[in-house]
NUKOLLO-657507 format. One record per atom (N, C-alpha, C): residue in one letter; x negated, y, z negated; atom name. Coordinates in pm, 1 decimal, decimal comma. Atoms other than C-alpha are relative to their C-alpha. Layout:
N
 residu        x        y        z atome
      A        X        Y        Z    CA
...
***
This chain:
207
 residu        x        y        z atome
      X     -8,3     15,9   -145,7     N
      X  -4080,5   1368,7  -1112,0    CA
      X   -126,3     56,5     64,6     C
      X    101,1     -6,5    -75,0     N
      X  -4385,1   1359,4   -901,2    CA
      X     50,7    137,7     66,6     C
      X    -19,7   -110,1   -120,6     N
      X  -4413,8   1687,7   -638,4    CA
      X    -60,9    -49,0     95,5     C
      X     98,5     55,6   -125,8     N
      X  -4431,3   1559,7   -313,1    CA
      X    129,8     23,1     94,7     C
      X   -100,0   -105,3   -114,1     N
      X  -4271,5   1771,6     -5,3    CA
      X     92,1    -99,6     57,8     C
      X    -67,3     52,6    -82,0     N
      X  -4143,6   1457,2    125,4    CA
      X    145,8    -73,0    -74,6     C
      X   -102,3     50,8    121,2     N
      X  -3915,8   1321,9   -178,6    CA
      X    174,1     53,6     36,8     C
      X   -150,8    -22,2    -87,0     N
      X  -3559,6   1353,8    -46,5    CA
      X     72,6     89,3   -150,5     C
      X    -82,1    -92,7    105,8     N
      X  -3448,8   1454,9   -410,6    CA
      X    -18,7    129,1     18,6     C
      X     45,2   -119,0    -28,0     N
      X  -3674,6   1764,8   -401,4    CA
      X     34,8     59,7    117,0     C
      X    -59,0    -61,3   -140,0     N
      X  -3560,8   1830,3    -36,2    CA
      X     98,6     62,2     -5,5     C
      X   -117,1    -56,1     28,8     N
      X  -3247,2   1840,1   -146,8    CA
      X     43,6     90,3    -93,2     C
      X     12,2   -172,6     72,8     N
      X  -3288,3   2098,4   -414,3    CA
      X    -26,8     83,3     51,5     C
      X     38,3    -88,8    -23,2     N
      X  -3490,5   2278,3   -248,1    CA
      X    153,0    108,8     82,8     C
      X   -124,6    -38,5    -89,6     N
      X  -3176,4   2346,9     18,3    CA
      X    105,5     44,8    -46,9     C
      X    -89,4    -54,3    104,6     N
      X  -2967,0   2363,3   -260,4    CA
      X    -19,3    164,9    -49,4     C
      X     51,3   -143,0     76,1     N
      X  -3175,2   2682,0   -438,3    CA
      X     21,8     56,5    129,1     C
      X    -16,9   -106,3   -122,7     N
      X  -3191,8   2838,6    -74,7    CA
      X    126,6      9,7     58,6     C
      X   -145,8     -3,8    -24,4     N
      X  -2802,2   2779,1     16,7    CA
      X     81,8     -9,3   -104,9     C
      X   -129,6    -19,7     73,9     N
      X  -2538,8   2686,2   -162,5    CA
      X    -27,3     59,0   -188,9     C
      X    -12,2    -50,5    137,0     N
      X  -2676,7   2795,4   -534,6    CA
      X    -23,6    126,6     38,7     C
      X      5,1   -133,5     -1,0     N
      X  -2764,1   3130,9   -376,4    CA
      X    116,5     94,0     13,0     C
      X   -166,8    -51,4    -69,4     N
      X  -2417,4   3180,0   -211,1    CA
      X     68,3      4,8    -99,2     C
      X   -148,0    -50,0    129,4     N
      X  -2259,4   3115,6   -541,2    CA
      X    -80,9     -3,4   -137,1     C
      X     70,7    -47,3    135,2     N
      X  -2493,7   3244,3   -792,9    CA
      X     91,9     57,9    -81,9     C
      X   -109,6   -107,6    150,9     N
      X  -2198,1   3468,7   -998,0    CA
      X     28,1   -114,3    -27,3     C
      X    -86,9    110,2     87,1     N
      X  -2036,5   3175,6  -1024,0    CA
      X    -65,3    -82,6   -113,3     C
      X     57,9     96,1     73,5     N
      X  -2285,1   2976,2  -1161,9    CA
      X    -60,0     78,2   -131,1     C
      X    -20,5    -88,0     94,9     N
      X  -2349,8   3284,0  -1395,5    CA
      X     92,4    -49,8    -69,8     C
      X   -106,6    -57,9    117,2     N
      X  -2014,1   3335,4  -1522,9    CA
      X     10,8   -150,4    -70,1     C
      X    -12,4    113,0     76,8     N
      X  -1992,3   2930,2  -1601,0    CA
      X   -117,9     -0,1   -123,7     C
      X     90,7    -25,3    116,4     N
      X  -2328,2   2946,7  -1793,1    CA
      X     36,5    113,1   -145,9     C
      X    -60,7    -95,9     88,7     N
      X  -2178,9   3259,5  -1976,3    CA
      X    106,1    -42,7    -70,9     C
      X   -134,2    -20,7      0,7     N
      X  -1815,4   3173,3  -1998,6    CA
      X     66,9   -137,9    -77,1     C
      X    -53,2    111,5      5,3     N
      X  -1831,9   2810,0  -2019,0    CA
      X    100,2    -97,2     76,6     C
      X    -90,1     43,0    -95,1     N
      X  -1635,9   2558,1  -1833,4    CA
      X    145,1    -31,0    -26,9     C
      X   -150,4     60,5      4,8     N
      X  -1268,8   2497,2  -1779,8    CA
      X     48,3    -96,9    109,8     C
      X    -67,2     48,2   -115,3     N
      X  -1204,9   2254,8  -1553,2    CA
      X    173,2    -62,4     -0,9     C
      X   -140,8     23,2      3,1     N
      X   -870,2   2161,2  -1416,8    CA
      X     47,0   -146,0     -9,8     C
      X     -6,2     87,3     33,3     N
      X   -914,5   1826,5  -1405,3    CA
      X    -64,7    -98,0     16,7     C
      X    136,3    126,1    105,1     N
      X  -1067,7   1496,1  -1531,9    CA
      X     -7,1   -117,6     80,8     C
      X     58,8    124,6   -117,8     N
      X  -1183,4   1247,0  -1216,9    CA
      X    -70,6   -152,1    -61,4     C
      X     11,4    180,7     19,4     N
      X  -1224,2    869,7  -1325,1    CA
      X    -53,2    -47,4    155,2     C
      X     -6,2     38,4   -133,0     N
      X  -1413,6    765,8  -1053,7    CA
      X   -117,2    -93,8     36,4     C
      X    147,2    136,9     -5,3     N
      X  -1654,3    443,7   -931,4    CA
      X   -158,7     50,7     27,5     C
      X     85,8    -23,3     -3,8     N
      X  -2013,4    509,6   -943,7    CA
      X    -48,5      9,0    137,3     C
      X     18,7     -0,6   -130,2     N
      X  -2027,1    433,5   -562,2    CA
      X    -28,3    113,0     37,2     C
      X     63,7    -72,4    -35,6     N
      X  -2276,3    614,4   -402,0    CA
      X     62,2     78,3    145,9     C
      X    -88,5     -7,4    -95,3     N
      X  -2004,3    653,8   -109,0    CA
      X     87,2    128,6    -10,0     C
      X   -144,7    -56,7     13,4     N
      X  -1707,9    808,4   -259,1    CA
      X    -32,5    103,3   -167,6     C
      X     75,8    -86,9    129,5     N
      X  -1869,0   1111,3   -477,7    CA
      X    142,2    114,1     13,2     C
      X   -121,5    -47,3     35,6     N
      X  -1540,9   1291,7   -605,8    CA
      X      0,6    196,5     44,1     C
      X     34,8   -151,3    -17,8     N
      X  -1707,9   1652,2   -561,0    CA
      X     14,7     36,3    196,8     C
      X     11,2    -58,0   -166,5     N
      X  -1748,3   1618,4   -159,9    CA
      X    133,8    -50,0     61,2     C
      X   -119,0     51,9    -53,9     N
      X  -1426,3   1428,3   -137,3    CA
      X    135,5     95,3    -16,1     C
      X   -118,9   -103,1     19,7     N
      X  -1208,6   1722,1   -270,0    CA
      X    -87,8    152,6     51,6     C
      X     -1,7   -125,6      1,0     N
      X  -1417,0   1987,8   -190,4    CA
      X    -13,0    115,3    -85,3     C
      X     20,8    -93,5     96,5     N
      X  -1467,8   2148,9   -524,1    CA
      X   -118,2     78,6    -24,9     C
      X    134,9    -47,1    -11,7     N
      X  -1674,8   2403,6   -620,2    CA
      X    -41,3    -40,4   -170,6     C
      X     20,3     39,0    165,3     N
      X  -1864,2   2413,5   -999,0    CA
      X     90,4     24,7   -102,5     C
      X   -136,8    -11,4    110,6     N
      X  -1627,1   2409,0  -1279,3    CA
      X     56,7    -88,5      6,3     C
      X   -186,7     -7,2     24,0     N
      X  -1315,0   2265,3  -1166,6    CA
      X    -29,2   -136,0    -17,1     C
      X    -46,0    145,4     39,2     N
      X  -1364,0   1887,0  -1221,0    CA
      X   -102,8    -41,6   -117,2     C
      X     60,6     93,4    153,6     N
      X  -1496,8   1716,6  -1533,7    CA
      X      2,2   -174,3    106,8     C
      X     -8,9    162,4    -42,5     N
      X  -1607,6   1356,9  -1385,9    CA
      X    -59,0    -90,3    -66,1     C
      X     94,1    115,9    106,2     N
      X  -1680,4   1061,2  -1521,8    CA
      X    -10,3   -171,7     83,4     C
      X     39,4     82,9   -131,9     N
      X  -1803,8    740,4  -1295,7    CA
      X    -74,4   -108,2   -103,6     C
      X     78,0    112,5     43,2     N
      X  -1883,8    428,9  -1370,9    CA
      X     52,4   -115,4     95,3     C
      X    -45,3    119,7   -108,4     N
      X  -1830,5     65,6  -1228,0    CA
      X    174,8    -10,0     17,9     C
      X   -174,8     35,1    -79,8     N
      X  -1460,4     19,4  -1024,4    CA
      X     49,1     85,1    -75,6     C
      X   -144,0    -18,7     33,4     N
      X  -1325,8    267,9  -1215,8    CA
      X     76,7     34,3   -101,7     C
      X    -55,9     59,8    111,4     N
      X  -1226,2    136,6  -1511,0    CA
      X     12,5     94,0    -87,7     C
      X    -31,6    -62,3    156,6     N
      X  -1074,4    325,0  -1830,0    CA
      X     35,8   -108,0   -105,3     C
      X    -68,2     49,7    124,1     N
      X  -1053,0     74,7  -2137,9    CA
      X     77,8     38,7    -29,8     C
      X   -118,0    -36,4    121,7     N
      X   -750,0     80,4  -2370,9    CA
      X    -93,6     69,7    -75,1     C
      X     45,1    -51,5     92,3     N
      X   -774,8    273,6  -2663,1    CA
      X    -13,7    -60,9   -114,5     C
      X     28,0     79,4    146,3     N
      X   -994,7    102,0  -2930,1    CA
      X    -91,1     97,1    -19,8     C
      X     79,1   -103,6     95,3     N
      X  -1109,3    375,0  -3194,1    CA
      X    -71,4   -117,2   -114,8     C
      X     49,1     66,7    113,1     N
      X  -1350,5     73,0  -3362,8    CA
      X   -121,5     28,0    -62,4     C
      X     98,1    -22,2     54,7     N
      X  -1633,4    277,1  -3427,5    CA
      X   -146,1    -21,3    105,1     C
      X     88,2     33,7    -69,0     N
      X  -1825,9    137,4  -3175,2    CA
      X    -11,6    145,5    133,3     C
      X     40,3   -117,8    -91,3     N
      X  -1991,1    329,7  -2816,1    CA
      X     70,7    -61,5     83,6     C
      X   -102,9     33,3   -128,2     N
      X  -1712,0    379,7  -2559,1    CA
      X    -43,7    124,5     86,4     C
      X     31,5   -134,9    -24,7     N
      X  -1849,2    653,8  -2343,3    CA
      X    107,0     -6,0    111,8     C
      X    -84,9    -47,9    -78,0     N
      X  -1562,1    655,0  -2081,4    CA
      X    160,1     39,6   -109,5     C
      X   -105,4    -31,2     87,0     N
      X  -1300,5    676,3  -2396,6    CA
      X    -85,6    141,6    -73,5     C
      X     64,9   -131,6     56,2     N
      X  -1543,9    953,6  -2538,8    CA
      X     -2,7    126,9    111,6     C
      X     -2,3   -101,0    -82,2     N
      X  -1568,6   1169,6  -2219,0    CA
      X    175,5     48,8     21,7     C
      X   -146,0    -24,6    -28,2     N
      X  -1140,5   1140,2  -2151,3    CA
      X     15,1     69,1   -160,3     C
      X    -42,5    -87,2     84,2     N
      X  -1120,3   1255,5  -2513,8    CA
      X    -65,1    146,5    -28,5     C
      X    117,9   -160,8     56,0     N
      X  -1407,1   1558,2  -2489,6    CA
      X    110,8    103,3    119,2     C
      X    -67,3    -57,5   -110,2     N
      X  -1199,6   1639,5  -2136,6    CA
      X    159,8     17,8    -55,2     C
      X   -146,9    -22,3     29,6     N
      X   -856,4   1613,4  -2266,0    CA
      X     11,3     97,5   -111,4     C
      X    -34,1    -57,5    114,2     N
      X   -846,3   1732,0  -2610,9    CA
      X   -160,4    193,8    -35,5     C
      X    129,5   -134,3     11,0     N
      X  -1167,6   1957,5  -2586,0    CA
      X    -18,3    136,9    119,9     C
      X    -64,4    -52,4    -91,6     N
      X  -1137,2   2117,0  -2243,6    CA
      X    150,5     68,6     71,4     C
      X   -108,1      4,9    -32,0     N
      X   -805,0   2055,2  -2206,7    CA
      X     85,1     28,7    162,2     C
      X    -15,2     21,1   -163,0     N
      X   -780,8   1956,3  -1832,4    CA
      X    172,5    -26,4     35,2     C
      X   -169,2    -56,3    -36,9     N
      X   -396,1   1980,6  -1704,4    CA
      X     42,8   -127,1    135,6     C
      X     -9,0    132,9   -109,3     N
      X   -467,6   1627,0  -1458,0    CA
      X   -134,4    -90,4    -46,1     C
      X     88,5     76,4    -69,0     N
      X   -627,7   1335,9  -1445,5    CA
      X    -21,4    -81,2     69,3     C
      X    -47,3     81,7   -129,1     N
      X   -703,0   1129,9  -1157,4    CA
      X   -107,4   -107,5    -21,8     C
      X    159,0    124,9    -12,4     N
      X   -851,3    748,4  -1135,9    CA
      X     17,8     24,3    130,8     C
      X    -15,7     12,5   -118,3     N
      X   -937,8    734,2   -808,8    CA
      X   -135,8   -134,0     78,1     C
      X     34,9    103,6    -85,0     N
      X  -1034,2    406,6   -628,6    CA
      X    -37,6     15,5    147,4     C
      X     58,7    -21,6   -112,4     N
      X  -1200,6    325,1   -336,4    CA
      X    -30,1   -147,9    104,7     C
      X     29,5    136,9    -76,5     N
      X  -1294,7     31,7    -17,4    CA
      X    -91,9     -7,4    -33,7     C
      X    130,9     86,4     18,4     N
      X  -1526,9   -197,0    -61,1    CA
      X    -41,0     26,3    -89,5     C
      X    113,3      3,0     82,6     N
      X  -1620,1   -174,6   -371,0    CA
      X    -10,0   -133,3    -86,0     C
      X     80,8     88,8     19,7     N
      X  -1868,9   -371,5   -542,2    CA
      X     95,4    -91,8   -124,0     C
      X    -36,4     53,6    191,8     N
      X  -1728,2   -392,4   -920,1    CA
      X    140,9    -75,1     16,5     C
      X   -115,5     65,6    -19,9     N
      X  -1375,9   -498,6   -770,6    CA
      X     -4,4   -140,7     44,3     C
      X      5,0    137,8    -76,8     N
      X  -1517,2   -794,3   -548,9    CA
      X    -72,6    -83,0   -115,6     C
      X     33,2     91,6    103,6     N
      X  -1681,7   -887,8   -879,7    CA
      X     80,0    -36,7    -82,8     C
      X   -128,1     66,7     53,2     N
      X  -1363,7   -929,7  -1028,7    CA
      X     45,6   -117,7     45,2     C
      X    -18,1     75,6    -74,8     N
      X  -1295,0  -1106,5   -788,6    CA
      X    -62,5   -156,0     27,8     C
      X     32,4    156,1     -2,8     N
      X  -1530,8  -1388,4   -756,5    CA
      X   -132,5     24,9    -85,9     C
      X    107,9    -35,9     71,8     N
      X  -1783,1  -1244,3  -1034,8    CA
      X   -132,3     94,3     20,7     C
      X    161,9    -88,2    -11,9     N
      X  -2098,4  -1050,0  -1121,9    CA
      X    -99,1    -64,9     82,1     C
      X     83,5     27,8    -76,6     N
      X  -2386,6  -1105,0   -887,6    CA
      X   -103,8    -43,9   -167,9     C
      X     94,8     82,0    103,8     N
      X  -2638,1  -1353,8  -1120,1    CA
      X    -85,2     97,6   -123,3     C
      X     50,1    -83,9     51,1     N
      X  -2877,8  -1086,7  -1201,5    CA
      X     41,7     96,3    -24,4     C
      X   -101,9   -121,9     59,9     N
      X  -2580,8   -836,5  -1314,0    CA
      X     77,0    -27,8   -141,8     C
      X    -84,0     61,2    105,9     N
      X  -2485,6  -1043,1  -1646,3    CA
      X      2,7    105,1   -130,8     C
      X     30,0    -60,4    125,4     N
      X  -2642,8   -808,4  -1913,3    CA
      X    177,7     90,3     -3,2     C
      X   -140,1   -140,9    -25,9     N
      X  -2337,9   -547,5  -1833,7    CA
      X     89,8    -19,4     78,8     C
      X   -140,7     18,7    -76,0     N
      X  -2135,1   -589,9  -1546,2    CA
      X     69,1    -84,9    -24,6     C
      X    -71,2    131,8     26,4     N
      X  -2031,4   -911,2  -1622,2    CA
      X    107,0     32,1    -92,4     C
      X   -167,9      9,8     91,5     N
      X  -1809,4   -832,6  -1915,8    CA
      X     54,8    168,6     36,8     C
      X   -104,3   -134,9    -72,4     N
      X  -1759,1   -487,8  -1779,0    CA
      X     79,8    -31,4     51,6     C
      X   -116,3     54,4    -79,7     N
      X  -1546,3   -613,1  -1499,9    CA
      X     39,6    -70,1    -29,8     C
      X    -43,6     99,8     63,6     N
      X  -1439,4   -896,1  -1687,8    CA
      X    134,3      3,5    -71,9     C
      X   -143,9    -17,7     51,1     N
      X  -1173,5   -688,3  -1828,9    CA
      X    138,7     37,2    148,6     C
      X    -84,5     34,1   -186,8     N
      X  -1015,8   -646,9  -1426,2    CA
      X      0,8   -114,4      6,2     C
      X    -16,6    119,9   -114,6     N
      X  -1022,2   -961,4  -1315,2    CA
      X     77,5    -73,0    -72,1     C
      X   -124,9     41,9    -12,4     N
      X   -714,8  -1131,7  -1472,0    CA
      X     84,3    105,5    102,8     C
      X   -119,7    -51,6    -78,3     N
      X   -516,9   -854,2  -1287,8    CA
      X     -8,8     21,8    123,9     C
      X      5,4    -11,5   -156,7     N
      X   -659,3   -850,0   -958,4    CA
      X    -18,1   -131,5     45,4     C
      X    -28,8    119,5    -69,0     N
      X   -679,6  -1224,2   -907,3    CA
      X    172,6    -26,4      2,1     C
      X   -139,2     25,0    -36,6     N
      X   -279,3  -1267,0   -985,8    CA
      X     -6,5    104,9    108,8     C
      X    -27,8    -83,1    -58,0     N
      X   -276,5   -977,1   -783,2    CA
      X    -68,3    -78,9    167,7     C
      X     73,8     35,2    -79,3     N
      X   -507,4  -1152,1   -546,7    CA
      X    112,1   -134,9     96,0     C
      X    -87,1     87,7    -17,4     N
      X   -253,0  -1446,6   -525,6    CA
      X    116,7     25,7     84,1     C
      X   -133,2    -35,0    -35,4     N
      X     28,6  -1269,5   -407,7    CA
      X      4,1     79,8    146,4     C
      X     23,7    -35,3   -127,8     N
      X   -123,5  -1153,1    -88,0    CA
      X    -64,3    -72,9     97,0     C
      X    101,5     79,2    -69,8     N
      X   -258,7  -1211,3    232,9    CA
      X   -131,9    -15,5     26,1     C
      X    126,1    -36,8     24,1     N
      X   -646,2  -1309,7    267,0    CA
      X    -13,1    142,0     58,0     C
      X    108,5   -142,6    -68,0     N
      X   -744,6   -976,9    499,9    CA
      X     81,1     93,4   -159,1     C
      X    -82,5    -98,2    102,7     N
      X   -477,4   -776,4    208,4    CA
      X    -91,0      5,1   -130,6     C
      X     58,4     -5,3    160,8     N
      X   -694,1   -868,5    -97,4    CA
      X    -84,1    101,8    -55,5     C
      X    154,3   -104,1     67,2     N
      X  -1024,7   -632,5   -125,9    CA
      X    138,2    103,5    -11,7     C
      X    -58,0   -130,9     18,2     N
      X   -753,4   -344,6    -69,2    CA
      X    158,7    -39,3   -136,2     C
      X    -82,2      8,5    140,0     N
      X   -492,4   -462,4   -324,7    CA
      X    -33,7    -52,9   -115,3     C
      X    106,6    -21,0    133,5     N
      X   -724,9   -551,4   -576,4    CA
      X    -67,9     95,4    -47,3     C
      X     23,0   -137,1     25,5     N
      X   -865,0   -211,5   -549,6    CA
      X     68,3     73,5    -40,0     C
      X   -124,3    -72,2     53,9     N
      X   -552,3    -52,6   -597,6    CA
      X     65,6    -28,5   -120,8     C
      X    -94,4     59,1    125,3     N
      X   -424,2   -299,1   -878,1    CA
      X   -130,4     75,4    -93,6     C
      X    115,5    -41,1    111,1     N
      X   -776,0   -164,5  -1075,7    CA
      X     60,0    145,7     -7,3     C
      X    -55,3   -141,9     43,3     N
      X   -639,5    182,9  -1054,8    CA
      X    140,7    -12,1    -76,3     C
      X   -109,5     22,1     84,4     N
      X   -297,7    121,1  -1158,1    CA
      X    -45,1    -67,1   -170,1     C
      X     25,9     76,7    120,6     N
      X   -426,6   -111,1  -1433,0    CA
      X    -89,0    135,0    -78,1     C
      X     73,3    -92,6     70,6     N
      X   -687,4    228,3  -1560,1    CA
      X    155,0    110,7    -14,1     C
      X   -126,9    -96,5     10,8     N
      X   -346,9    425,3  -1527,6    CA
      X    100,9    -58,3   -166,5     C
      X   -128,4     62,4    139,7     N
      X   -173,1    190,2  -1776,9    CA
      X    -60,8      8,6    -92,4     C
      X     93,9    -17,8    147,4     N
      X   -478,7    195,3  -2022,3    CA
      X    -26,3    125,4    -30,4     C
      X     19,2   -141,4     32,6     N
      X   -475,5    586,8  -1988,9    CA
      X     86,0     40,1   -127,4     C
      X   -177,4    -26,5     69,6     N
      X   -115,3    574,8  -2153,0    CA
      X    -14,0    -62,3   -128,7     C
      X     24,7     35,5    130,4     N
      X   -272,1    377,7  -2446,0    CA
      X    -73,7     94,6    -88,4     C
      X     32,7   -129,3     49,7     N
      X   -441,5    705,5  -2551,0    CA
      X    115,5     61,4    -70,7     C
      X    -87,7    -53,9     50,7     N
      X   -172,7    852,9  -2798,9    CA
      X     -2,4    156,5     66,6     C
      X     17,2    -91,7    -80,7     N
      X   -321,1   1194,0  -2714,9    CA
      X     28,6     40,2    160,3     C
      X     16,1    -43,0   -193,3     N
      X   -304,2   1141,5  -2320,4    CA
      X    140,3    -27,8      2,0     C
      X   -152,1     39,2     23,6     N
      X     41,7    982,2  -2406,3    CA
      X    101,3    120,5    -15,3     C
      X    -30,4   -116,5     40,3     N
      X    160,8   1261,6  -2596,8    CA
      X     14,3    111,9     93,8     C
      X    -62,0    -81,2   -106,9     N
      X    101,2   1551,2  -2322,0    CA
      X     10,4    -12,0    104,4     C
      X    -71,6     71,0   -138,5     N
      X    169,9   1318,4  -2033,7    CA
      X    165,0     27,3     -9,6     C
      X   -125,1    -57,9     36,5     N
      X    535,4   1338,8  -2245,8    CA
      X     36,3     96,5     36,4     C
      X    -33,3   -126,3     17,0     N
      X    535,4   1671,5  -2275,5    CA
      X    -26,2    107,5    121,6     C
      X    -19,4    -91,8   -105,7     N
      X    472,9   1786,9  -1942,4    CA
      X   -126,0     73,3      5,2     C
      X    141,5   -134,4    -13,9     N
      X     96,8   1936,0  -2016,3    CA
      X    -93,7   -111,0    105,7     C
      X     73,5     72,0    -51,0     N
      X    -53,3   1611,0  -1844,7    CA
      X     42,4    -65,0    107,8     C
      X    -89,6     81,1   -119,6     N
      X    -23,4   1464,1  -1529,5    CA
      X   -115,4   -115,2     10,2     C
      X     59,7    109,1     55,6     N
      X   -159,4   1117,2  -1459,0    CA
      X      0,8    -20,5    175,4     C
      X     58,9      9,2   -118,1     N
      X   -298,0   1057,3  -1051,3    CA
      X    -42,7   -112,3     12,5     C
      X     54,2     98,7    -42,5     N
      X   -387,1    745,7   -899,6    CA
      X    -63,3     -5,8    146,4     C
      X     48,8      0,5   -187,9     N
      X   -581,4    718,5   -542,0    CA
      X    -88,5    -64,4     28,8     C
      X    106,2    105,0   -107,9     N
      X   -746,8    538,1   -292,4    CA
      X    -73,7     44,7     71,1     C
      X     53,0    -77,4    -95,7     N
      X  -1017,1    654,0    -70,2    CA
      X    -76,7    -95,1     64,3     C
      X     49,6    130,1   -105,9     N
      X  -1095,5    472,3    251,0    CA
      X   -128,0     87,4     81,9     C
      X     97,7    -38,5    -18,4     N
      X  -1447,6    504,1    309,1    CA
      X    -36,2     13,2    138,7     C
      X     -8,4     39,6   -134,5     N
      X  -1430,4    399,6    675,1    CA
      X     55,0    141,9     87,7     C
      X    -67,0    -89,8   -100,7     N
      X  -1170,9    631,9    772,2    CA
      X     71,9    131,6    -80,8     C
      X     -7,7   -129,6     47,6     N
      X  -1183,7    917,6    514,3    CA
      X    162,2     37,6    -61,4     C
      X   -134,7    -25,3     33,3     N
      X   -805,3    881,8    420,8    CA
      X     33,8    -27,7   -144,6     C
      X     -1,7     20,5     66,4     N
      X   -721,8    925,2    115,7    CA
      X    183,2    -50,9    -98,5     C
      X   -153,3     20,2     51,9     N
      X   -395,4    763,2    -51,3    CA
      X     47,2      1,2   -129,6     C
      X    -23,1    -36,9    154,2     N
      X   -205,2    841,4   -365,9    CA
      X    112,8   -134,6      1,3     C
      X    -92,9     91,2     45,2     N
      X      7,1    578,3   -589,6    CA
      X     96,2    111,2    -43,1     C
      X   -101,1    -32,4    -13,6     N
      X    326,4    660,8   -545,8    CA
      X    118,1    -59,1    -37,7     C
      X    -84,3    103,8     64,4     N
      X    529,9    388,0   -702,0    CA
      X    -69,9   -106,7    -45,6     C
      X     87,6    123,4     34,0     N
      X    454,7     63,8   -876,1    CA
      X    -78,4    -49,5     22,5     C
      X     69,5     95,1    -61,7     N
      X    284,5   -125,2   -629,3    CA
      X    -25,3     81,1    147,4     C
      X      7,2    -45,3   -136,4     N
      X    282,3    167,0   -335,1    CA
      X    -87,8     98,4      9,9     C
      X     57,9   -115,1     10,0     N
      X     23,9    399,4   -247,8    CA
      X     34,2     75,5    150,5     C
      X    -34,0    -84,8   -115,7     N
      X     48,5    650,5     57,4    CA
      X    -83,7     58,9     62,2     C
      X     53,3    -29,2    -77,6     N
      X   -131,3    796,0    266,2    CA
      X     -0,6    194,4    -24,5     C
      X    -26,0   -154,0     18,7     N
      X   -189,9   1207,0    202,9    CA
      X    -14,7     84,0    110,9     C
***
């Protein structure tokens, strides 16, 4: 990285080292020392919008996140191959041992409306079959509503649908059973800051 006073990244460190890392320097000690425990394991869209840390308020430690397009958690296929959102839920679950995890969805996003009517041309290398595994369930889903209803219940059906592929994890299965895991779904409306939890099948709420 270049040094140049005007670089917004560097700005924003800088403000960082002079506030908030000064204010909580022990902390950031005792984690370097101590290591982290967080409480729990954030599934959440890469959207530059809906950043999981300013939306709850946490400080360092407590969330393990992991972000990528809409969302998404694959099923569990152990084929050898590179799954890095099935590799981070198993470093967080079984390695950490986080006590929640939450997908949490969001408006307007990009990777959902590409479910929807596809990847943008020059997005084929990756997104394309990324989202490729959403979009049978948010077009039926798409079907069954009215046009203004769709972006927001296609958003929501992508969380539910990463909720059901969580449960294909034997491990996440296992102390979801047993009462050590809890399993979170939510919506966060970028517009108007509200954030809603799934609360039944097909219902989310308002918190």
């Amino acid at each position: 990285m270049s040094i140049d006073s005007a670089d917004p990244l560097l700005s924003g460190y800088r403000r960082f080292r002079e506030g908030h890392w000064a204010e909580a320097r022990a902390e950031y000690e005792a984690l370097a020392a101590k290591g982290q425990k967080p409480h729990t394991l954030v599934v959440a869209c890469s959207d530059s919008r809906a950043d999981p840390a300013l939306i709850f308020d946490t400080a360092p430690g407590q969330l393990f996140v992991v972000r990528n397009v809409a969302n998404l958690v694959p099923p569990y296929e152990p084929d050898g191959l590179l799954h890095g959102v099935s590799a981070a839920l198993e470093f967080g679950v079984k390695g950490l041992g986080v006590s929640r995890i939450v997908v949490m969805g969001h408006a307007h996003c990009g990777g959902v409306n590409a479910m929807l009517n596809g990847a943008p041309d020059n997005c084929q290398d990756f997104v394309a079959p990324w989202v490729r595994q959403g979009a049978p369930m948010v077009r039926r889903v798409a079907e069954t509503v009215e046009p203004d209803q769709v972006e927001r219940a296609a958003e929501e059906a992508v969380v539910r649908l990463s909720i059901e592929n969580l449960r294909t994890f034997p491990w996440i299965a296992e102390r979801e059973a047993a009462g050590d895991l809890t399993l979170t779904g939510l919506h966060f409306g970028i517009a108007d800051g509200i954030l809603r939890a799934l609360t039944g099948p097909d219902r989310f709420e308002a918190l």
